[in-house]
Structure formats: structure tokens, C-alpha cells
C-alpha positions in Angstrom: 134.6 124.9 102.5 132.0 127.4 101.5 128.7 127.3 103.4 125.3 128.9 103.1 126.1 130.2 99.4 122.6 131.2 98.2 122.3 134.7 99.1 125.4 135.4 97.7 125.6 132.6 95.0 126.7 134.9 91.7 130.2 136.4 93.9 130.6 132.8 95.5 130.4 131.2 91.6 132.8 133.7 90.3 135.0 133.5 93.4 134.9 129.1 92.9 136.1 129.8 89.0 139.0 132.1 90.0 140.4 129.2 93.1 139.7 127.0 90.6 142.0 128.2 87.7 144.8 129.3 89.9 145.1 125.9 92.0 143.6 123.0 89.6 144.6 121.0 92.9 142.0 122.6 94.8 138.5 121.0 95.9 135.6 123.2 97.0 132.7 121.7 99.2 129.8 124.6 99.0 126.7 124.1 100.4 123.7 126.1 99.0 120.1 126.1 98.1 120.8 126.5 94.3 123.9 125.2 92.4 127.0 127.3 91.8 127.0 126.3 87.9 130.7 126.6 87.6 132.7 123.8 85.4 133.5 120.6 87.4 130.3 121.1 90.0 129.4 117.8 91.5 125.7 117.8 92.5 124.7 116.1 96.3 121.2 117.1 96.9 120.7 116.7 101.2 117.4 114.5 101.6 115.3 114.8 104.4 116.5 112.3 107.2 115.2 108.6 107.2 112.0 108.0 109.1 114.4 106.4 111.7 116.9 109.1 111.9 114.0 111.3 112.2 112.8 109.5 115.2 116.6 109.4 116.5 117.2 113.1 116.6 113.4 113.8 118.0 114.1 112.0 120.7 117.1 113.2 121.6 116.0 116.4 121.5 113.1 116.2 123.3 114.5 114.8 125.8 117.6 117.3 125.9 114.2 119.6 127.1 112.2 117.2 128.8 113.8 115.4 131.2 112.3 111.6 131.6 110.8 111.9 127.9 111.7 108.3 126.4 110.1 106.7 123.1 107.7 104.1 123.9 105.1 102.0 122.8 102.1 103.9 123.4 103.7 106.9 121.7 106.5 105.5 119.0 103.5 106.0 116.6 102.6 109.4 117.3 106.5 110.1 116.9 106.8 108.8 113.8 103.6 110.8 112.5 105.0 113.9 113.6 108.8 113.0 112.2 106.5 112.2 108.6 105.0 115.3 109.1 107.7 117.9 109.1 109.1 115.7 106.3 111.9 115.0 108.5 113.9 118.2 108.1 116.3 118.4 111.3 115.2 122.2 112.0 111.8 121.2 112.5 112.2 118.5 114.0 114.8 120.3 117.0 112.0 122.6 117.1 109.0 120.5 117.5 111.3 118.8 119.9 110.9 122.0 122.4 107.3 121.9 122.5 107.5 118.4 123.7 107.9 119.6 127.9 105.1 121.9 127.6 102.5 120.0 125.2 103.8 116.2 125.3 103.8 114.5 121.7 99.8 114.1 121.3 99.3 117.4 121.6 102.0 118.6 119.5 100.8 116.1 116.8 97.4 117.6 116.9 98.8 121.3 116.4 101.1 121.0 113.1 98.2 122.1 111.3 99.3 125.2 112.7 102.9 124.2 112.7 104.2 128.0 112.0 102.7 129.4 115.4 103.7 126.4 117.0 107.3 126.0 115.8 108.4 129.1 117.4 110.9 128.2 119.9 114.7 127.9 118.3 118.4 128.8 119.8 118.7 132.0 120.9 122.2 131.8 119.7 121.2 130.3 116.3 121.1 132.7 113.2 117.4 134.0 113.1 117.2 131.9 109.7 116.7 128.9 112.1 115.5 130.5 115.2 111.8 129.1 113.7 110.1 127.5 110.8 108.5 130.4 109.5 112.1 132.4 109.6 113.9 129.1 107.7 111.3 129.2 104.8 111.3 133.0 104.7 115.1 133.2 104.1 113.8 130.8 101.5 111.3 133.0 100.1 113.4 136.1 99.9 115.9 135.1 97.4 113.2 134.0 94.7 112.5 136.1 92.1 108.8 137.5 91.5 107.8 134.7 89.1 109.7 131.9 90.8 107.4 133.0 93.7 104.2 132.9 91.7 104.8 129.6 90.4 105.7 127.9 93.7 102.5 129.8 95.6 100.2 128.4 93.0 101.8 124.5 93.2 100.5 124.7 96.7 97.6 123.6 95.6 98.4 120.5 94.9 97.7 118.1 97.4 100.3 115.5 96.9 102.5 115.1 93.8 102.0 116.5 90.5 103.0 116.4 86.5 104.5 119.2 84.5 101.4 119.3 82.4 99.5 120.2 85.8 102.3 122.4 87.3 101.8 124.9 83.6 98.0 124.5 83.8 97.6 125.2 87.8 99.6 128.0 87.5 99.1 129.4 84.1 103.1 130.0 83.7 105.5 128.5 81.4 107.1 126.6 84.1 109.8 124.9 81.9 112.4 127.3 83.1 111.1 128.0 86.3 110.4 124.3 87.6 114.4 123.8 87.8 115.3 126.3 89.5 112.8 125.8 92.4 113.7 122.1 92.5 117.6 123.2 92.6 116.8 124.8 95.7 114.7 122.1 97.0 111.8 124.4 97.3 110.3 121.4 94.5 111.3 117.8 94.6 111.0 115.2 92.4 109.6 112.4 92.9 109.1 109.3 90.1 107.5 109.7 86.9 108.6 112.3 86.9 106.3 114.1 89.5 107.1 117.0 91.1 105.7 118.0 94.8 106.3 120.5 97.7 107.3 119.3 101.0 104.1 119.9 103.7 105.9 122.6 105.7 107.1 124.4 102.1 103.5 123.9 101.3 101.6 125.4 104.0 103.6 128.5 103.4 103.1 128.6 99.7 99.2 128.6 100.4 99.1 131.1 103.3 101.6 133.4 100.3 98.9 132.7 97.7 95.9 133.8 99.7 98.2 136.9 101.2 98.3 137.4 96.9 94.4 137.3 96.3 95.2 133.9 93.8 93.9 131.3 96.3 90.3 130.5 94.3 91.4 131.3 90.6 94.5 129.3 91.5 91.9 126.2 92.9 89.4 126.6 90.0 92.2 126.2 87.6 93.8 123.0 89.3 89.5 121.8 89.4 89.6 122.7 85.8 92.3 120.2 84.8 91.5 117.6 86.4 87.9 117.1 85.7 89.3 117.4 81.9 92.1 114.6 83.2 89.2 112.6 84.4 87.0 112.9 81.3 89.4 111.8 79.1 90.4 109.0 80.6 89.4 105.3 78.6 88.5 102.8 81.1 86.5 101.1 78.4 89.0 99.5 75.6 92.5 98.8 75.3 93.8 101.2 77.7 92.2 100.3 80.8 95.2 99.0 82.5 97.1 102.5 81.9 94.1 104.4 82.6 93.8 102.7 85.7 97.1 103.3 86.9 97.1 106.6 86.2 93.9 108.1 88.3 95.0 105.7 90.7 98.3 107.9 91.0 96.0 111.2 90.7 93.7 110.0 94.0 95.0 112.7 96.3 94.5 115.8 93.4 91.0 114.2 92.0 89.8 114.7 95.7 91.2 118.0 96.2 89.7 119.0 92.9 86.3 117.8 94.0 86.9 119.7 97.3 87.1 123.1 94.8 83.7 121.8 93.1 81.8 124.2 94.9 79.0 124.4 92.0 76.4 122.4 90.9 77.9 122.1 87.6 81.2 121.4 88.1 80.7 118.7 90.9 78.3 117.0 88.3 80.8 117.2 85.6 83.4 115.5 87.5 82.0 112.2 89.7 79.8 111.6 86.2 83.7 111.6 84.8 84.6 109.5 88.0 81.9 107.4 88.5 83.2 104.3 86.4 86.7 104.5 88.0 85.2 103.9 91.1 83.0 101.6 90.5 86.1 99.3 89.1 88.6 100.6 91.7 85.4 98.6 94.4 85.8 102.7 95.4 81.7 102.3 96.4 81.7 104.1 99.5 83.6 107.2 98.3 81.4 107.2 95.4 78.4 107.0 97.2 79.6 110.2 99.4 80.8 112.1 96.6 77.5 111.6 94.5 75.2 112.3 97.4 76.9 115.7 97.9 76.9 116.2 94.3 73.3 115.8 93.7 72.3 117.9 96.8 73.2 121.0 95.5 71.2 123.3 93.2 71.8 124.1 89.8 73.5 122.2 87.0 71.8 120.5 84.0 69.1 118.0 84.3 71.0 115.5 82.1 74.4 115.6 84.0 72.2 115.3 87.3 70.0 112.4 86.0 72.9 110.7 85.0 74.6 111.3 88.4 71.4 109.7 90.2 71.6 106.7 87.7 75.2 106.3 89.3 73.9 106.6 93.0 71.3 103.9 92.6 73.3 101.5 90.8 76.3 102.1 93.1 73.3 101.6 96.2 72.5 98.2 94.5 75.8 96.9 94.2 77.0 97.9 97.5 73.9 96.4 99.2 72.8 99.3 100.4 69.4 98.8 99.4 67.2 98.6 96.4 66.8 101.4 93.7 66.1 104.7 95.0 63.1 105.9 93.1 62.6 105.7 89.4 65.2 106.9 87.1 64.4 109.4 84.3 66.9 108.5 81.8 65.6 110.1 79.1 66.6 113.2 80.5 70.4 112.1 79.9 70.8 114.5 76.6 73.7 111.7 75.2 72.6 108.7 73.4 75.6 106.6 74.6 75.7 108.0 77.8 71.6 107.4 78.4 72.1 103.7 77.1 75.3 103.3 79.4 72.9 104.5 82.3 70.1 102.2 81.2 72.3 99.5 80.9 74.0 99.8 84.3 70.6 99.6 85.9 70.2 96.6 84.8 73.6 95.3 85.9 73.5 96.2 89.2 69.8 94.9 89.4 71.4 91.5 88.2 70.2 88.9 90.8 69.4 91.4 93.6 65.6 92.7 92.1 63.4 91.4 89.7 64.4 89.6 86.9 62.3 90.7 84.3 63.0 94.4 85.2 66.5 93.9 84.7 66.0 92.2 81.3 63.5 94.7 80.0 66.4 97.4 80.9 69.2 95.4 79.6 66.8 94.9 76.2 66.0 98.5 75.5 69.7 99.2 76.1 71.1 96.4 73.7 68.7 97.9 70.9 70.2 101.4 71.7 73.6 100.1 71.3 73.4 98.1 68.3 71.8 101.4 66.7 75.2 103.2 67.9 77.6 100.5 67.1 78.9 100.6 70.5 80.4 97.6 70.1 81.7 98.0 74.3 77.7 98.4 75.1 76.4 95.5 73.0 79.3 93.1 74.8 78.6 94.7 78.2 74.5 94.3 77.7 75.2 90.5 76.3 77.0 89.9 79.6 74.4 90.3 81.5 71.7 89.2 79.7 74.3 85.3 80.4 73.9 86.1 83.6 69.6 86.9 83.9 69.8 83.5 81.7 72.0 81.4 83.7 69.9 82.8 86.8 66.4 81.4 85.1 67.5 78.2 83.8 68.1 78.9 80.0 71.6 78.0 80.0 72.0 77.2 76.5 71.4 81.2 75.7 73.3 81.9 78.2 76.0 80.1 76.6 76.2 81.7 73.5 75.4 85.6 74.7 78.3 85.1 77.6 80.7 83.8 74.3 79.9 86.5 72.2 80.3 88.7 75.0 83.7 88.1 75.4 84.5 88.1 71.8 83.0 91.5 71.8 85.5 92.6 74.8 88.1 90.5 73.3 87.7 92.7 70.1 87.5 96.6 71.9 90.1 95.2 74.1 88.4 95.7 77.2 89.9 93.3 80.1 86.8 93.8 82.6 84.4 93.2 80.4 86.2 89.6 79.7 86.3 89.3 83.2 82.4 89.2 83.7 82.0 87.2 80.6 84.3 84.4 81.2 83.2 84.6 84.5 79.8 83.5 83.5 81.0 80.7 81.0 83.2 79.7 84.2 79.7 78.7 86.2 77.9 76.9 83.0 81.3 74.9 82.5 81.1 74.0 85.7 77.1 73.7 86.1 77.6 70.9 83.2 80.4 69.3 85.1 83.8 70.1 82.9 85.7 71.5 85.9 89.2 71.5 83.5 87.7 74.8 81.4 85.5 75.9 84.6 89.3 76.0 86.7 91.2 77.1 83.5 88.8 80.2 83.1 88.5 81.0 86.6 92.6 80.9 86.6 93.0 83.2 83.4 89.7 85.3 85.3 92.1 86.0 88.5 95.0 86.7 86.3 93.1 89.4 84.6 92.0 90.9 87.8 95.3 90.8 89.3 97.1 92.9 86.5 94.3 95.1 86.3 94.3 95.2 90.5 90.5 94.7 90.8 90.9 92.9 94.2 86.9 92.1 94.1 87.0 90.3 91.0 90.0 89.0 92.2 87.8 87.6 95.3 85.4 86.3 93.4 87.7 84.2 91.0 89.7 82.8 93.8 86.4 81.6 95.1 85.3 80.4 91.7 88.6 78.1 91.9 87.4 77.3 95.7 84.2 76.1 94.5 86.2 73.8 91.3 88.6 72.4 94.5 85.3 71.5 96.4 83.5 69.4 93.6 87.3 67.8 92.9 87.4 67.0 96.5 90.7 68.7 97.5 89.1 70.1 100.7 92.5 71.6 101.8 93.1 73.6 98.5 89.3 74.6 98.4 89.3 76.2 102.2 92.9 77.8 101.4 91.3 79.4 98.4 87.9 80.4 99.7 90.1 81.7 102.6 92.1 84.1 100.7 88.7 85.2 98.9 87.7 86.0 101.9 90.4 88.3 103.5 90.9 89.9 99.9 86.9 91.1 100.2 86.9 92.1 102.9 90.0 94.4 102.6 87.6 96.0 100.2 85.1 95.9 102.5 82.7 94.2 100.0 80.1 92.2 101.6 78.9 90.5 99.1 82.0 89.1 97.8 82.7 88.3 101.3 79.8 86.4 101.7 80.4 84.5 98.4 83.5 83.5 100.1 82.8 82.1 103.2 79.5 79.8 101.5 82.5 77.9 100.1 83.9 77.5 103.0 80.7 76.1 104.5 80.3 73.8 101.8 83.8 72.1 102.6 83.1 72.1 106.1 79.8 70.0 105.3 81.0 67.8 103.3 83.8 67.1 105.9 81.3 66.8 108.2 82.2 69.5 110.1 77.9 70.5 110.7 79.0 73.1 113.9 81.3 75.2 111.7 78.8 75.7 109.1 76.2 77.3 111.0 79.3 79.3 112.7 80.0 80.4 108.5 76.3 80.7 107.5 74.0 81.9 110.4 75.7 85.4 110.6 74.9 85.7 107.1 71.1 85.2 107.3 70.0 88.5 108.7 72.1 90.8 106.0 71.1 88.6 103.2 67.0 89.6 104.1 68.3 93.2 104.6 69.6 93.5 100.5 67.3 93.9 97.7 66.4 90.2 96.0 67.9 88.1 98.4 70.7 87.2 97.1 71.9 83.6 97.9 69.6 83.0 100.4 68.2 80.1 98.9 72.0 78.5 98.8 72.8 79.1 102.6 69.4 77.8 103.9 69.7 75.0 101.8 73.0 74.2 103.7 72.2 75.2 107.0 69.2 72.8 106.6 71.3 69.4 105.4 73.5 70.1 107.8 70.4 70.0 110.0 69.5 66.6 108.4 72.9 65.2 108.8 72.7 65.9 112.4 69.3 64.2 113.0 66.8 67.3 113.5 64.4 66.5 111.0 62.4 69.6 112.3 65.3 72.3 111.8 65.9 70.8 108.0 62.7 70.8 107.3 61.9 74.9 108.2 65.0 76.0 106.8 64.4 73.8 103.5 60.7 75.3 103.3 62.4 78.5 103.8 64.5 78.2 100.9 61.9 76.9 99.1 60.4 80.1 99.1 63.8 82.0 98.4 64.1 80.1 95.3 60.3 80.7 93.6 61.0 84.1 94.6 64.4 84.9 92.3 63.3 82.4 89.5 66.2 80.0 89.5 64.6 76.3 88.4 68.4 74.7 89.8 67.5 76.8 92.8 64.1 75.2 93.3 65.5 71.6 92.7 68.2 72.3 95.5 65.3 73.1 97.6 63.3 69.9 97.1 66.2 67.7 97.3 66.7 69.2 100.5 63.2 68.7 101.3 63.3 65.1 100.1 66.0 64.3 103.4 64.0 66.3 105.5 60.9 64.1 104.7 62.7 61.4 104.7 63.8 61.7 108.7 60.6 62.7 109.3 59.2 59.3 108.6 57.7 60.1 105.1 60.0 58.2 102.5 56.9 58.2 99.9 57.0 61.8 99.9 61.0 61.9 100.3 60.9 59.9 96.6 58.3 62.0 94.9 60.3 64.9 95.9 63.5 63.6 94.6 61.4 63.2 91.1 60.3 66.8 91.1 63.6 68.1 91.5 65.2 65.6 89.0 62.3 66.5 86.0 63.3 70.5 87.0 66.8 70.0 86.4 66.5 68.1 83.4 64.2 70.8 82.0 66.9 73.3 81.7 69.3 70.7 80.8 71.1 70.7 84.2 71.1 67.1 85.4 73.6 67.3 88.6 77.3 66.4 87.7 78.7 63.2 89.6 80.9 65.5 91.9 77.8 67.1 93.1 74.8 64.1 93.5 76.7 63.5 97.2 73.3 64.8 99.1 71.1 62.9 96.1 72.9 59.4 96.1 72.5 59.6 100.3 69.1 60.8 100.5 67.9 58.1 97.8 69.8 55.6 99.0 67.9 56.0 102.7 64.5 56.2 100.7 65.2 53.3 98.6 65.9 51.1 101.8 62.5 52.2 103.7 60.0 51.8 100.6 61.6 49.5 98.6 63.1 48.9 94.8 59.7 49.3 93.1 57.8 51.4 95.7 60.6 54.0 95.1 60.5 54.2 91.6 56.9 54.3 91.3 56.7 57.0 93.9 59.4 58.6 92.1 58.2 59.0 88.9 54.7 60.4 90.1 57.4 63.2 91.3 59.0 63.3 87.9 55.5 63.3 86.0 53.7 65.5 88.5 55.6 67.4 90.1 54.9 69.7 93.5 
């Protein structure tokens, strides 16, 4: 047995080879930082301990020194993050274990930022190699060669793991030759893809090294340098989202370092434009938002890379519900003519049913022309969608029918699976608005599938509620709260409120129509206050038109009839003629409990003339709250009362 061969590997090889030859018999186990590289070697590389082990030998040690030490509850945590920490290497860990008596484990947790003043304590006995951390990595150090030293400082950093391509970038080194040998010694590990990165403890050496060599900020700018280049590159838009996707998802930890090192106007500018998009997909809003705000607040860079960062921060502001556009955009100042019709048209998305309606279609216009002059074929599909979705909003469902088709045929074509998403997503609602709930389920099903490969929970959330909604009108109240349930829980892991809020509607509308009336002010009346707080409302008109037939159902004619009148107004506000006709209907039971049947009918007309207009006469599944109002109205005024007083609604209206 040979041990500790690396200082002297090139006598220890040649003395292995001589054994060797003379007794063929003869096994050698040599332990050392690099391999001997003699015929028959055998590689074993020693891994860090196990989590578990970790937390075995910790304890142990600590309480070797500090008698009445024991893991726990209240501290098994804090263990374990100090075990991950020190990557579990068993001559940090016996010497963290020492500091236990004097600082307990909180403390000690808190300090491994500082881990080489604080991992000081070793055997007295021990070889000074392993009397501390600092004097383990030195021994390290010591046997590299200069540029073996070079490279490794510069990986530092890195702030998790890394590719080749980065590792000869970062460093500006042909690293093909130099990569090996640091992961023979374990200086480097490899981790899948292959990836490379340092352990923390190797790490926070490398980078005190690099300063100590004057390289820290050329070294940064460089790793800044590739990737904002990575992040520019990348296709989000066509047929390799999915791959895209995956791989900024697996460059998170070195796309924020990089914007950590974007200490210029310019270059943090360059890279969240480069970013926005991914995050925006990735439901990211909140780190967006942050990384945008700091971007535009500092002085300098060009006045088309900032307008088309503040483009970005209102539409993000929009869609997270954080309020309503943030002061008029100047997007003629965006020097690109696909970039500046991108920014147009993601105005108008994100305006989509929170603002004006006419706004957003005057955006999305301008930016469908701009398109179409382009050929961008990925514009002109993404515009189409939402021009379905403004139509669908204002009644014109037919329209809206064949822009959300040839929306997805244009996605369908450029092979873009988000853009699919939105557009079937929209033919999903007309399918079911005219009552075919086999194609409404079937697109909502392939809509989730989509999402799920792609990993865009919120979409996810919102076709898993789209399914909820199909389960409702089917009457399979057990399938519809299950779904609307796991909508729920997936938004708000992504902490999106309005998909949340989507979500739990649907489970008020089971628990109405099971009637269930306590639950649904528990699910709606939360909801009230942040709905009035967002830009447009939206879906206000929808939960106080609940909230109030849950009223009626329970005999408060009063209640109904203020949160009806409430709605009322919700729905002339945002436009939406099926809106409006909820609203009456609602009125119409209100009314009718009230003591006014005559008024009940002619409100009943109204809403039925306004549905018909836009060709949206209520499906079967859905005439529940009609078919009971009318048939209450009927009974107080009479066959022929009724219809008379009905048809003044449908000729008249209100």
C-alpha cells in the first residue's frame, strides 16, 4: 500500500512499474490526488461522504468536543446545511466539528463564508496538511503547475457548474489538456452533461488566488461576456424552444452571476433584453421585475436597448398584476424593426383583458402590419392570438374563431409550442362557449401536455382549470374540484395570482351548483379586494355574479341584487356582451325575490337578445340559473304575461 502519492507521483509511478514486472502477482493500492498512469491502473475516485454520513461523522465529532451536543430537531437542518456546505469532505467536517463547543452549530453555519479563518482548529498530532482547511487546499495548490493554477483560479468564477465551452472562454486558456488533469486530482469534478464544477471550499480559495493575481474583474467580465452571448443566442421562439429552455434553465446560477458582473449600463441592458422572454415563459416575473428595475436605473447605455427594457418592465408589471402600464412607451426609439414590433406587440398582450380594449387592439394592429411587412411569420401568429382573444372578450366570436386557427397554424408552421398553447387555448373557450365540450376537453388535454413537456407550470394551471371548467358543465363535480384543485396548488407554487384566482372561481362554481352557498363566499370574497387593486378588473364581473346567485339561492334578495348591480357595472366596463347578459340574468333572480317578476322576465329577454347577438345562445349544460329563474317568473306572472313581458326585454332591451 502506497499512500499520499502526489508529491512524489513520477518516483512512486516508476517504482509501481518496476514491483510490477518483477512480481506479476503483486497488487498495489496507491492513494493520490492524480493517477499513477502505469499499465494495469484501476481508477476509484473517493466522493465526498453521503449527506447522511456527513451528518454521522459531524456528530460524532462534535460531540467528541462538546460534551451533551446531540442532533436534534431544532438543529438536524442547520447540520445538514453545514455538512452540504463543506461538500462533505471528512477534514472539514472534523474541523467544523471543533468549533461546535465554542460557537454551537447556528453560529458556525453563519461563519463558513469565512470558513478558512474559521476552520483553524486540527490535531496537533496531524500532518500540517490537515491541521486546517486552508493548509489541506494549499498542499493542493503547491503541486500544480503555473497554468494548471491559472485555469482553476479563473473557474472560480463560476457559480455552480459549468461547460468546456465556458471553462476556455472564462479563462481564455486552451483548457483541453488542462481540464483533466485538475479533475484527476479532484481539484474539478464532473458532474452530468458533461459539466464540470469546483467544490465550495476549492472555490473560495480559487477566488481569494485570483484576486491575490490581479485577474478577479477581467476574469468576471469575460465569464459576463459569454453568457450574455449564451443568452442572446438562444431561440425560444420556433422549434427549439424545448431545448432552449432546458438549457438556461441549467445556466440559472451563472446567468445571475453574470448579471451580478453587469456593472454598466450597457451591459445590464444587453443581457435582461436577451433574458426577458425566458422569464417571462419560465413565470420568472418577480426576478425579472428586480433585474429590469436595476437595469434601467443606471445611467448610460443606448436609448433603444433602454426603451426596449422599459417595454419589458411594463408588460412584465401588467401580467404580474402589479399595476397598470407605467407611463407611455416610446417604441420608436427601439432601433430594430422586429424587436420594436415584438415590444409593440407585447404591450398589447399583456394589456389583453386587464386595460382597455381598444388600446390593446390598436397596438396589436400596428404591430400585425409591421410583421406582415417583415414576414415574421412568429409575430403575425403571436399578434393573431391575441387579436382571438380582444374578439372572444367583445363578443365577435366568429373572428375570433378563425384568427385563433390561423394562429395556431402559424405556430404549428415556425414550430413554436407556446404560441400553440395560447392559440388552442382560445379555440378551447369558443368550443366550449358553443357547447362542444369533446374538442373544448380534447384541446385543453393536448394544451396541458404541451405545457408539461415544455414545464410552463402556469399554463399548465390554467389548462388543468380549462378541464375543471369542461368537468363542471359535464357535471362530474368530483373530477372538476380535483382538477381546479391541482390548478390551484400548481399557481400558486409559482406564485401567480391570477392563475390562482382562475383556479379557485372553478371551484366556487362546483361548490354552487352543489349547493354548497357558504364555501363560495369562503372561495370568492377574498378575491374581491385584489381583483379592484389590478388594472381592468379582471373577472370581477364573473365572481360577483356568483357571489350574488349564491345570494339569491339563499333568500337575500338584497345581497343579490347589489352584488348583481355591481357586476353589472364590471361588465359595461370591459366590453364583454356574454358578460353583460350574465349580469342581467343575475339581475332577473334578484328581481324576481324581490317581488318584481315583470321586471325578472324583461330582464331575462335582454340578456337572451345579447347573447344571441354575438351568436352565444347559452349551451344546455349551462341554462341551470336561466331554466330556475324563469321557471319562478313563469309561475308568478303567468304563460302569456311572461312571454309578453319577455319579449319587450328581447325587443327593447335595458
Amino acid at each position: 500500500m502506497l499512500d499520499n502519492c502526489e508529491h512524489v507521483v513520477e518516483a512512486v509511478a516508476a517504482l509501481a512499474e518496476s514491483l510490477l514486472r518483477a512480481a506479476p502477482e503483486l497488487h498495489i493500492l496507491a492513494t493520490s490526488q492524480e493517477p499513477l498512469g502505469v499499465d494495469g491502473e484501476t481508477l476509484w475516485n473517493v466522493p465526498p461522504l453521503a449527506e447522511s454520513s456527513a451528518v454521522r461523522l459531524f456528530v460524532a465529532r462534535a460531540t467528541a468536543v462538546a460534551p451533551g451536543f446531540e442532533l436534534t430537531p431544532d438543529n438536524a437542518e442547520v447540520v445538514a446545511a453545514i455538512c452540504r456546505r463543506l461538500d462533505g469532505i471528512p477534514l472539514a467536517l472534523e474541523l467544523a466539528a471543533t468549533r461546535v463547543r465554542a460557537l454551537g452549530v447556528q453560529e458556525l453555519a453563519g461563519r463558513l463564508d469565512d470558513r478558512f479563518r474559521v476552520l483553524t482548529s486540527g490535531r496537533r498530532g496531524a500532518p500540517p496538511r490537515q491541521q486546517t482547511l486552508r493548509a489541506m487546499i494549499d498542499w493542493s495548490w503547491e503541486l500544480l503547475t503555473g497554468p494548471d493554477r491559472a485555469v482553476l483560479r479563473r473557474l472560480a468564477v463560476h457559480a455552480g457548474s459549468f461547460t468546456l465551452a465556458s471553462a476556455e472562454q472564462v479563462t481564455g486558456e486552451d483548457v483541453l489538456d488542462v481540464l483533466p488533469r485538475l479533475v484527476d486530482r479532484s481539484l474539478v469534478l464532473v458532474a452530468d452533461g458533461p459539466r464540470y464544477r469546483l467544490l465550495e471550499s476549492v472555490k473560495a480559495y480559487c477566488v481569494e488566488r485570483l484576486r491575490e493575481a490581479g485577474e478577479y474583474e477581467e476574469t468576471r467580465r469575460r465569464h459576463l461576456a459569454f453568457y450574455t452571448e449564451l443568452a442572446e443566442r438562444a431561440e425560444l421562439r420556433g422549434p427549439g424552444q424545448r431545448e432552449w429552455l432546458e438549457r438556461l434553465d441549467r445556466e440559472t446560477a451563472e446567468l445571475r452571476a453574470a448579471f451580478e458582473g453587469a456593472t454598466t449600463a450597457e451591459s445590464a441592458l444587453r443581457l435582461v433584453n436577451a433574458l426577458a422572454w425566458y422569464w417571462y415563459l419560465r413565470g420568472r416575473w418577480t426576478e425579472a421585475q428586480r433585474s429590469l428595475e436595476w437595469a434601467v436605473g443606471l445611467d448610460g447605455g443606448s436609448g433603444s436597448a433602454r426603451a426596449q427594457a422599459l417595454v419589458w418592465q411594463a408588460g412584465l408589471a401588467l401580467l404580474g398584476s402589479d399595476g397598470a402600464e407605467r407611463g407611455e412607451v416610446a417604441y420608436e426609439q427601439i432601433d430594430d424593426p422586429v424587436l420594436r414590433a415584438r415590444a409593440r406587440w407585447f404591450m398589447g398582450f399583456a394589456q389583453r383583458g386587464f386595460n382597455d380594449l381598444d388600446r390593446t387592439s390598436e397596438l396589436v394592429g400596428v404591430a400585425l402590419e409591421e410583421f406582415r411587412e417583415l414576414d415574421d411569420r412568429w409575430g403575425v401568429a403571436a399578434a393573431l392570438s391575441v387579436r382571438a382573444t380582444v374578439g372572444r372578450a367583445r363578443g365577435d366570436l366568429v373572428q375570433a374563431r378563425l384568427d385563433a386557427a390561423e394562429s395556431e397554424a402559424g405556430f404549428r408552421e415556425v414550430g413554436d409550442a407556446w404560441g400553440r398553447l395560447k392559440a388552442t387555448n382560445t379555440l378551447a373557450e369558443l368550443a366550449e362557449i358553443a357547447g362542444d365540450y369533446e374538442r373544448a376537453a380534447g384541446l385543453h388535454r393536448e394544451g396541458l401536455r404541451m405545457a408539461e413537456e415544455l414545464e410552463l407550470w402556469t399554463d399548465a394551471s390554467f389548462r388543468l382549470s380549462g378541464l375543471g371548467r369542461i368537468a363542471l358543465l359535464s357535471g362530474d363535480f368530483a373530477a372538476a374540484d380535483e382538477l381546479h384543485g391541482r390548478a390551484m396548488r400548481l399557481a400558486a407554487g409559482q406564485s401567480n395570482k391570477v392563475a390562482e384566482h382562475f383556479a379557485e372561481v372553478g371551484l366556487a362554481l362546483s361548490a354552487r351548483r352543489q349547493g354548497k352557498f357558504d364555501q363560495v363566499e369562503a372561495h370568492l370574497g377574498k378575491w374581491i379586494s385584489w381583483i379592484r387593486g389590478v388594472a381592468g378588473e379582471p373577472g370581477l364581473a364573473l365572481v360577483l355574479a356568483e357571489l350574488g346567485f349564491a345570494a339569491e339561492q339563499r333568500g337575500d334578495a338584497e345581497a343579490a341584487l347589489a352584488f348583481h348591480l355591481d357586476g353589472l357595472a364590471s361588465a359595461r366596463k370591459i366590453g364583454d356582451p356574454r358578460a353583460v347578459a350574465l349580469a342581467l340574468e343575475g339581475l332577473a333572480g334578484a328581481r324576481s325575490l324581490a317581488g318584481e317578476p315583470g321586471m325578472a322576465a324583461r330582464l331575462l329577454g335582454a340578456a337572451t337578445a345579447l347573447r344571441e347577438s354575438v351568436g352565444a345562445p347559452l349551451p344546455e349544460a349551462e341554462r341551470g340559473d336561466v331554466d330556475r329563474i324563469s321557471r319562478v317568473v313563469r309561475e308568478a306572472l303567468g304563460d302569456e304575461a311572461y312571454r309578453a313581458e319577455f319579449e319587450r326585454g328581447v325587443s327593447d332591451g335595458l
